[in-house]
Every structure is written in C-alpha cells, then in structure tokens.
C-alpha positions as CSV (number, residue, x, y, z in Angstrom):
1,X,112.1,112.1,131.7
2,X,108.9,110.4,131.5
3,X,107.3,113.2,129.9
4,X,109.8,113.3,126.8
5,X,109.1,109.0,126.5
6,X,105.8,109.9,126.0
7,X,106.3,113.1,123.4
8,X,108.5,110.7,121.9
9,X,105.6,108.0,121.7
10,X,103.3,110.1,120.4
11,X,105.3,111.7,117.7
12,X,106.6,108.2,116.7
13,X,103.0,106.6,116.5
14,X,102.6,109.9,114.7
15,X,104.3,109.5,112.3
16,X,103.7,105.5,111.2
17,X,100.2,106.5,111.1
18,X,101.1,109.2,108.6
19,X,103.3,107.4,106.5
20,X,103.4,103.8,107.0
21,X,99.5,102.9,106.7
22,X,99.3,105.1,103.4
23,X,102.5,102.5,102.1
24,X,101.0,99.2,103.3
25,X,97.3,100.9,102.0
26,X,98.8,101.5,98.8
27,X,101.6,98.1,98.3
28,X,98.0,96.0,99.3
29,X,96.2,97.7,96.3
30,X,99.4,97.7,94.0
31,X,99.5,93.6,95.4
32,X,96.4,93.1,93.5
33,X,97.7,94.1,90.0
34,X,101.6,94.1,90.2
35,X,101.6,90.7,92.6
36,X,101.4,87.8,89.4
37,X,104.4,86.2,88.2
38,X,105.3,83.8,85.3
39,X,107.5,80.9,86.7
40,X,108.8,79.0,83.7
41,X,109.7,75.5,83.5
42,X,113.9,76.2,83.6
43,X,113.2,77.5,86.7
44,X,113.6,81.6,85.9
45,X,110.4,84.0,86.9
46,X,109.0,87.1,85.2
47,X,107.4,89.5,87.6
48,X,107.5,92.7,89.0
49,X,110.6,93.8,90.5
50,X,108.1,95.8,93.8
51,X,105.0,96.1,94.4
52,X,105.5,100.2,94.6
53,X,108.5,101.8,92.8
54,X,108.9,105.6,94.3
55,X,111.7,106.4,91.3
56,X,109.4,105.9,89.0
57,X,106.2,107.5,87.2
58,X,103.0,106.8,89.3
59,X,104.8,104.3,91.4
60,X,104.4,102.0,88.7
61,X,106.9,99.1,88.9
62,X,109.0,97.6,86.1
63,X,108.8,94.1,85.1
64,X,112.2,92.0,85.5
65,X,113.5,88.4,84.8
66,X,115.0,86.6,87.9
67,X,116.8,83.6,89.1
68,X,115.2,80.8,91.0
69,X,116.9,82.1,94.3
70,X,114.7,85.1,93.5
71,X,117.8,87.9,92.1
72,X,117.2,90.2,89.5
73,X,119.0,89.3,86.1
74,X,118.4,93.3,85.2
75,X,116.3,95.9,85.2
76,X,115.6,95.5,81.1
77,X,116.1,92.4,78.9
78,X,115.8,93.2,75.2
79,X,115.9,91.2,73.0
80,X,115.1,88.5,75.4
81,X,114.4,84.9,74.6
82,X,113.5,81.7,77.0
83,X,113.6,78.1,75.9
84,X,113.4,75.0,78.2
85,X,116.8,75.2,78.7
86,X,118.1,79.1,79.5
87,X,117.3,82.4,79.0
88,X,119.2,84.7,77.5
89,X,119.6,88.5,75.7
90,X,121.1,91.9,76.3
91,X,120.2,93.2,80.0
92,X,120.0,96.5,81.0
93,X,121.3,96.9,84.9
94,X,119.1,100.5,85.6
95,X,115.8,100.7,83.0
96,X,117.1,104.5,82.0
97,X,121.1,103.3,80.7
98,X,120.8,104.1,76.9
99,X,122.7,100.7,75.8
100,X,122.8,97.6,77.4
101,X,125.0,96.7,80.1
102,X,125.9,93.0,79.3
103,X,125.2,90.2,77.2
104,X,124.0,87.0,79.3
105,X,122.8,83.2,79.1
106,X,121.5,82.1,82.0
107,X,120.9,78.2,82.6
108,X,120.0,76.1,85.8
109,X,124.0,74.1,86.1
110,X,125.7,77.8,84.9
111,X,123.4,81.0,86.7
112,X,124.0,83.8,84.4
113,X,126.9,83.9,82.2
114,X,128.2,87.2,81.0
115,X,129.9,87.1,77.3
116,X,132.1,90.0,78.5
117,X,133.6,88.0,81.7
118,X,133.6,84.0,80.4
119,X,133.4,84.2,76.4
120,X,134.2,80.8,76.1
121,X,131.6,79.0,78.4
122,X,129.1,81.6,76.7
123,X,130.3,80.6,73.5
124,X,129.7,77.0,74.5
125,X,126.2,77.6,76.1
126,X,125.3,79.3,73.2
127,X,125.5,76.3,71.0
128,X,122.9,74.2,73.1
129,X,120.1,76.8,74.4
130,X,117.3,74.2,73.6
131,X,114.5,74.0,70.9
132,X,111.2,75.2,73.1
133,X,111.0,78.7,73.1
134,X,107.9,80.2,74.8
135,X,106.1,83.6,74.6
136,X,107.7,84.6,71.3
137,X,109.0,82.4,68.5
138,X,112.9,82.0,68.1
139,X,113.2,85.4,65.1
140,X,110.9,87.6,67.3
141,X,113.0,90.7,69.0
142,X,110.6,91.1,72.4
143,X,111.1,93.1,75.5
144,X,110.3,91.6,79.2
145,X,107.4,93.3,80.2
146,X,106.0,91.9,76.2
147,X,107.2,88.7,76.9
148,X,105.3,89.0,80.6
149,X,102.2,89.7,78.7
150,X,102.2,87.4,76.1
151,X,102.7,84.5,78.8
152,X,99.9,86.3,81.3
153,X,97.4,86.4,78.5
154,X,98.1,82.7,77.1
155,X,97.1,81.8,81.1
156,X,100.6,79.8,80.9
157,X,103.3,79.5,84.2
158,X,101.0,81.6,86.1
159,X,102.2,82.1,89.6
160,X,101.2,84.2,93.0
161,X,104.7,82.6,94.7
162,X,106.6,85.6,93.5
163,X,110.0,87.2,95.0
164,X,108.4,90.9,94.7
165,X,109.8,93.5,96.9
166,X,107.3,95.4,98.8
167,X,108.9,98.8,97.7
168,X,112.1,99.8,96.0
169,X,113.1,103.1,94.7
C-alpha cells in the first residue's frame, strides 16, 4: 500500500511539473501583454477575455467587452459603440458564428438589454444612449479589439484591475 501512495506521488508531481509550470510559465508571459484593460467611465471594461486561449491560433486571446461584475457581453461586438451612458451593438456569442447573435444596449440601471427579448425597453433605451462617445466618433462602424486599441493608444481608462481568466479554451 505504501508503495503505490508513493508511485502515485511521484507520477502526480510528475505530471504538474510537466504540464502545470509550462501553463503558469506561459499565462505569466502572456500576463505581460494580454493583462491591460480599458475600464470606461459607465462602468463596462474592454480586455482580454484569458490570458491563454488553447482554441485559438497561437494561444492568442480575443478581446471582449464586459459588465462591471466582470461577465462577458460576447465574444465579438461589431459595430460597437460606447457613450457615458451605455454600450451597445451587434454581439457575437462564439468569435467564429458567421452573423451576429443579438442586438444589445447595455446601461448601468438596465445590464444588457437584448432587442430580440424586451423590444420595447430597447426601443426606449435607444432613445437616450448619451452624447459622449469615446474611441470612435458616433458614424464610425468599429470592432472591439479596434475600439481596445484606439483607447490603449490615446493612454485613456487604462487599467491592470482586469476580470481576465487565466485560461479558457
């Protein structure tokens, strides 16, 4: 018995030293280019959804817009526009769907609001989204990870309090 606790032991420190410290290696090197976030003033985030994303090409993450409780909106947001007030476009739930899955406003009293389940309230939101837009003016048609770029490179919202997953796949 003692014997097989100790093979056991072995094979189990075996294998985290195999595969775990390659992952943390790897998420801690990743941390240094996918760990920024934009936090805007309504309270949303742009970031990366993990540090590491094993579905994808390279591990390379993919930039997503979330609620302040840290949730992901969708995978994709295009167009997407943010004001002081809400945010709000066509969302994509997984990156490779060929149309988008919903239309949403999202605002701090609401959360998101989907046109397809509550076409009134979105109707009504729609109406007041504010006058502030930032990243991209009001007629610009912009993607998250441009939007994500744009506010980077201005040096505006900046963040390293982000809700990034170590990993996802």
């Amino acid at each position: 018995m003692h014997k097989i606790l100790v093979a056991l032991l072995t094979i189990s420190l075996g294998l985290l030293s195999l595969v775990g410290i390659p992952v943390f290696t790897l998420a801690g090197l990743y941390s240094l280019k996918f760990g920024d976030c934009v936090r805007l003033p309504n309270g949303t985030e742009i970031g990366y959804e993990a540090y590491i994303d094993f579905s994808r090409p390279y591990f390379k993450p993919v930039i997503v817009i979330r609620e302040p409780d840290g949730r992901a909106i969708g995978q994709e947001v295009f167009p997407i526009h943010i004001t002081e007030k809400a945010v709000f476009g066509s969302a994509w739930i997984k990156y490779e769907n060929a149309s988008p899955d919903f239309q949403f406003i999202w605002t701090q009293e609401t959360g998101v609001v989907k046109e397809i389940e509550k076409p009134d309230l979105y109707h009504t939101l729609s109406q007041d989204l504010g006058e502030t837009y930032f990243g991209a003016s009001k007629d610009m048609n912009v993607n998250t990870l441009w939007i994500f770029n744009q506010l980077k490179k201005q040096g505006r919202f900046i963040s390293d309090q982000c809700y990034t997953k170590l990993f996802t796949w």
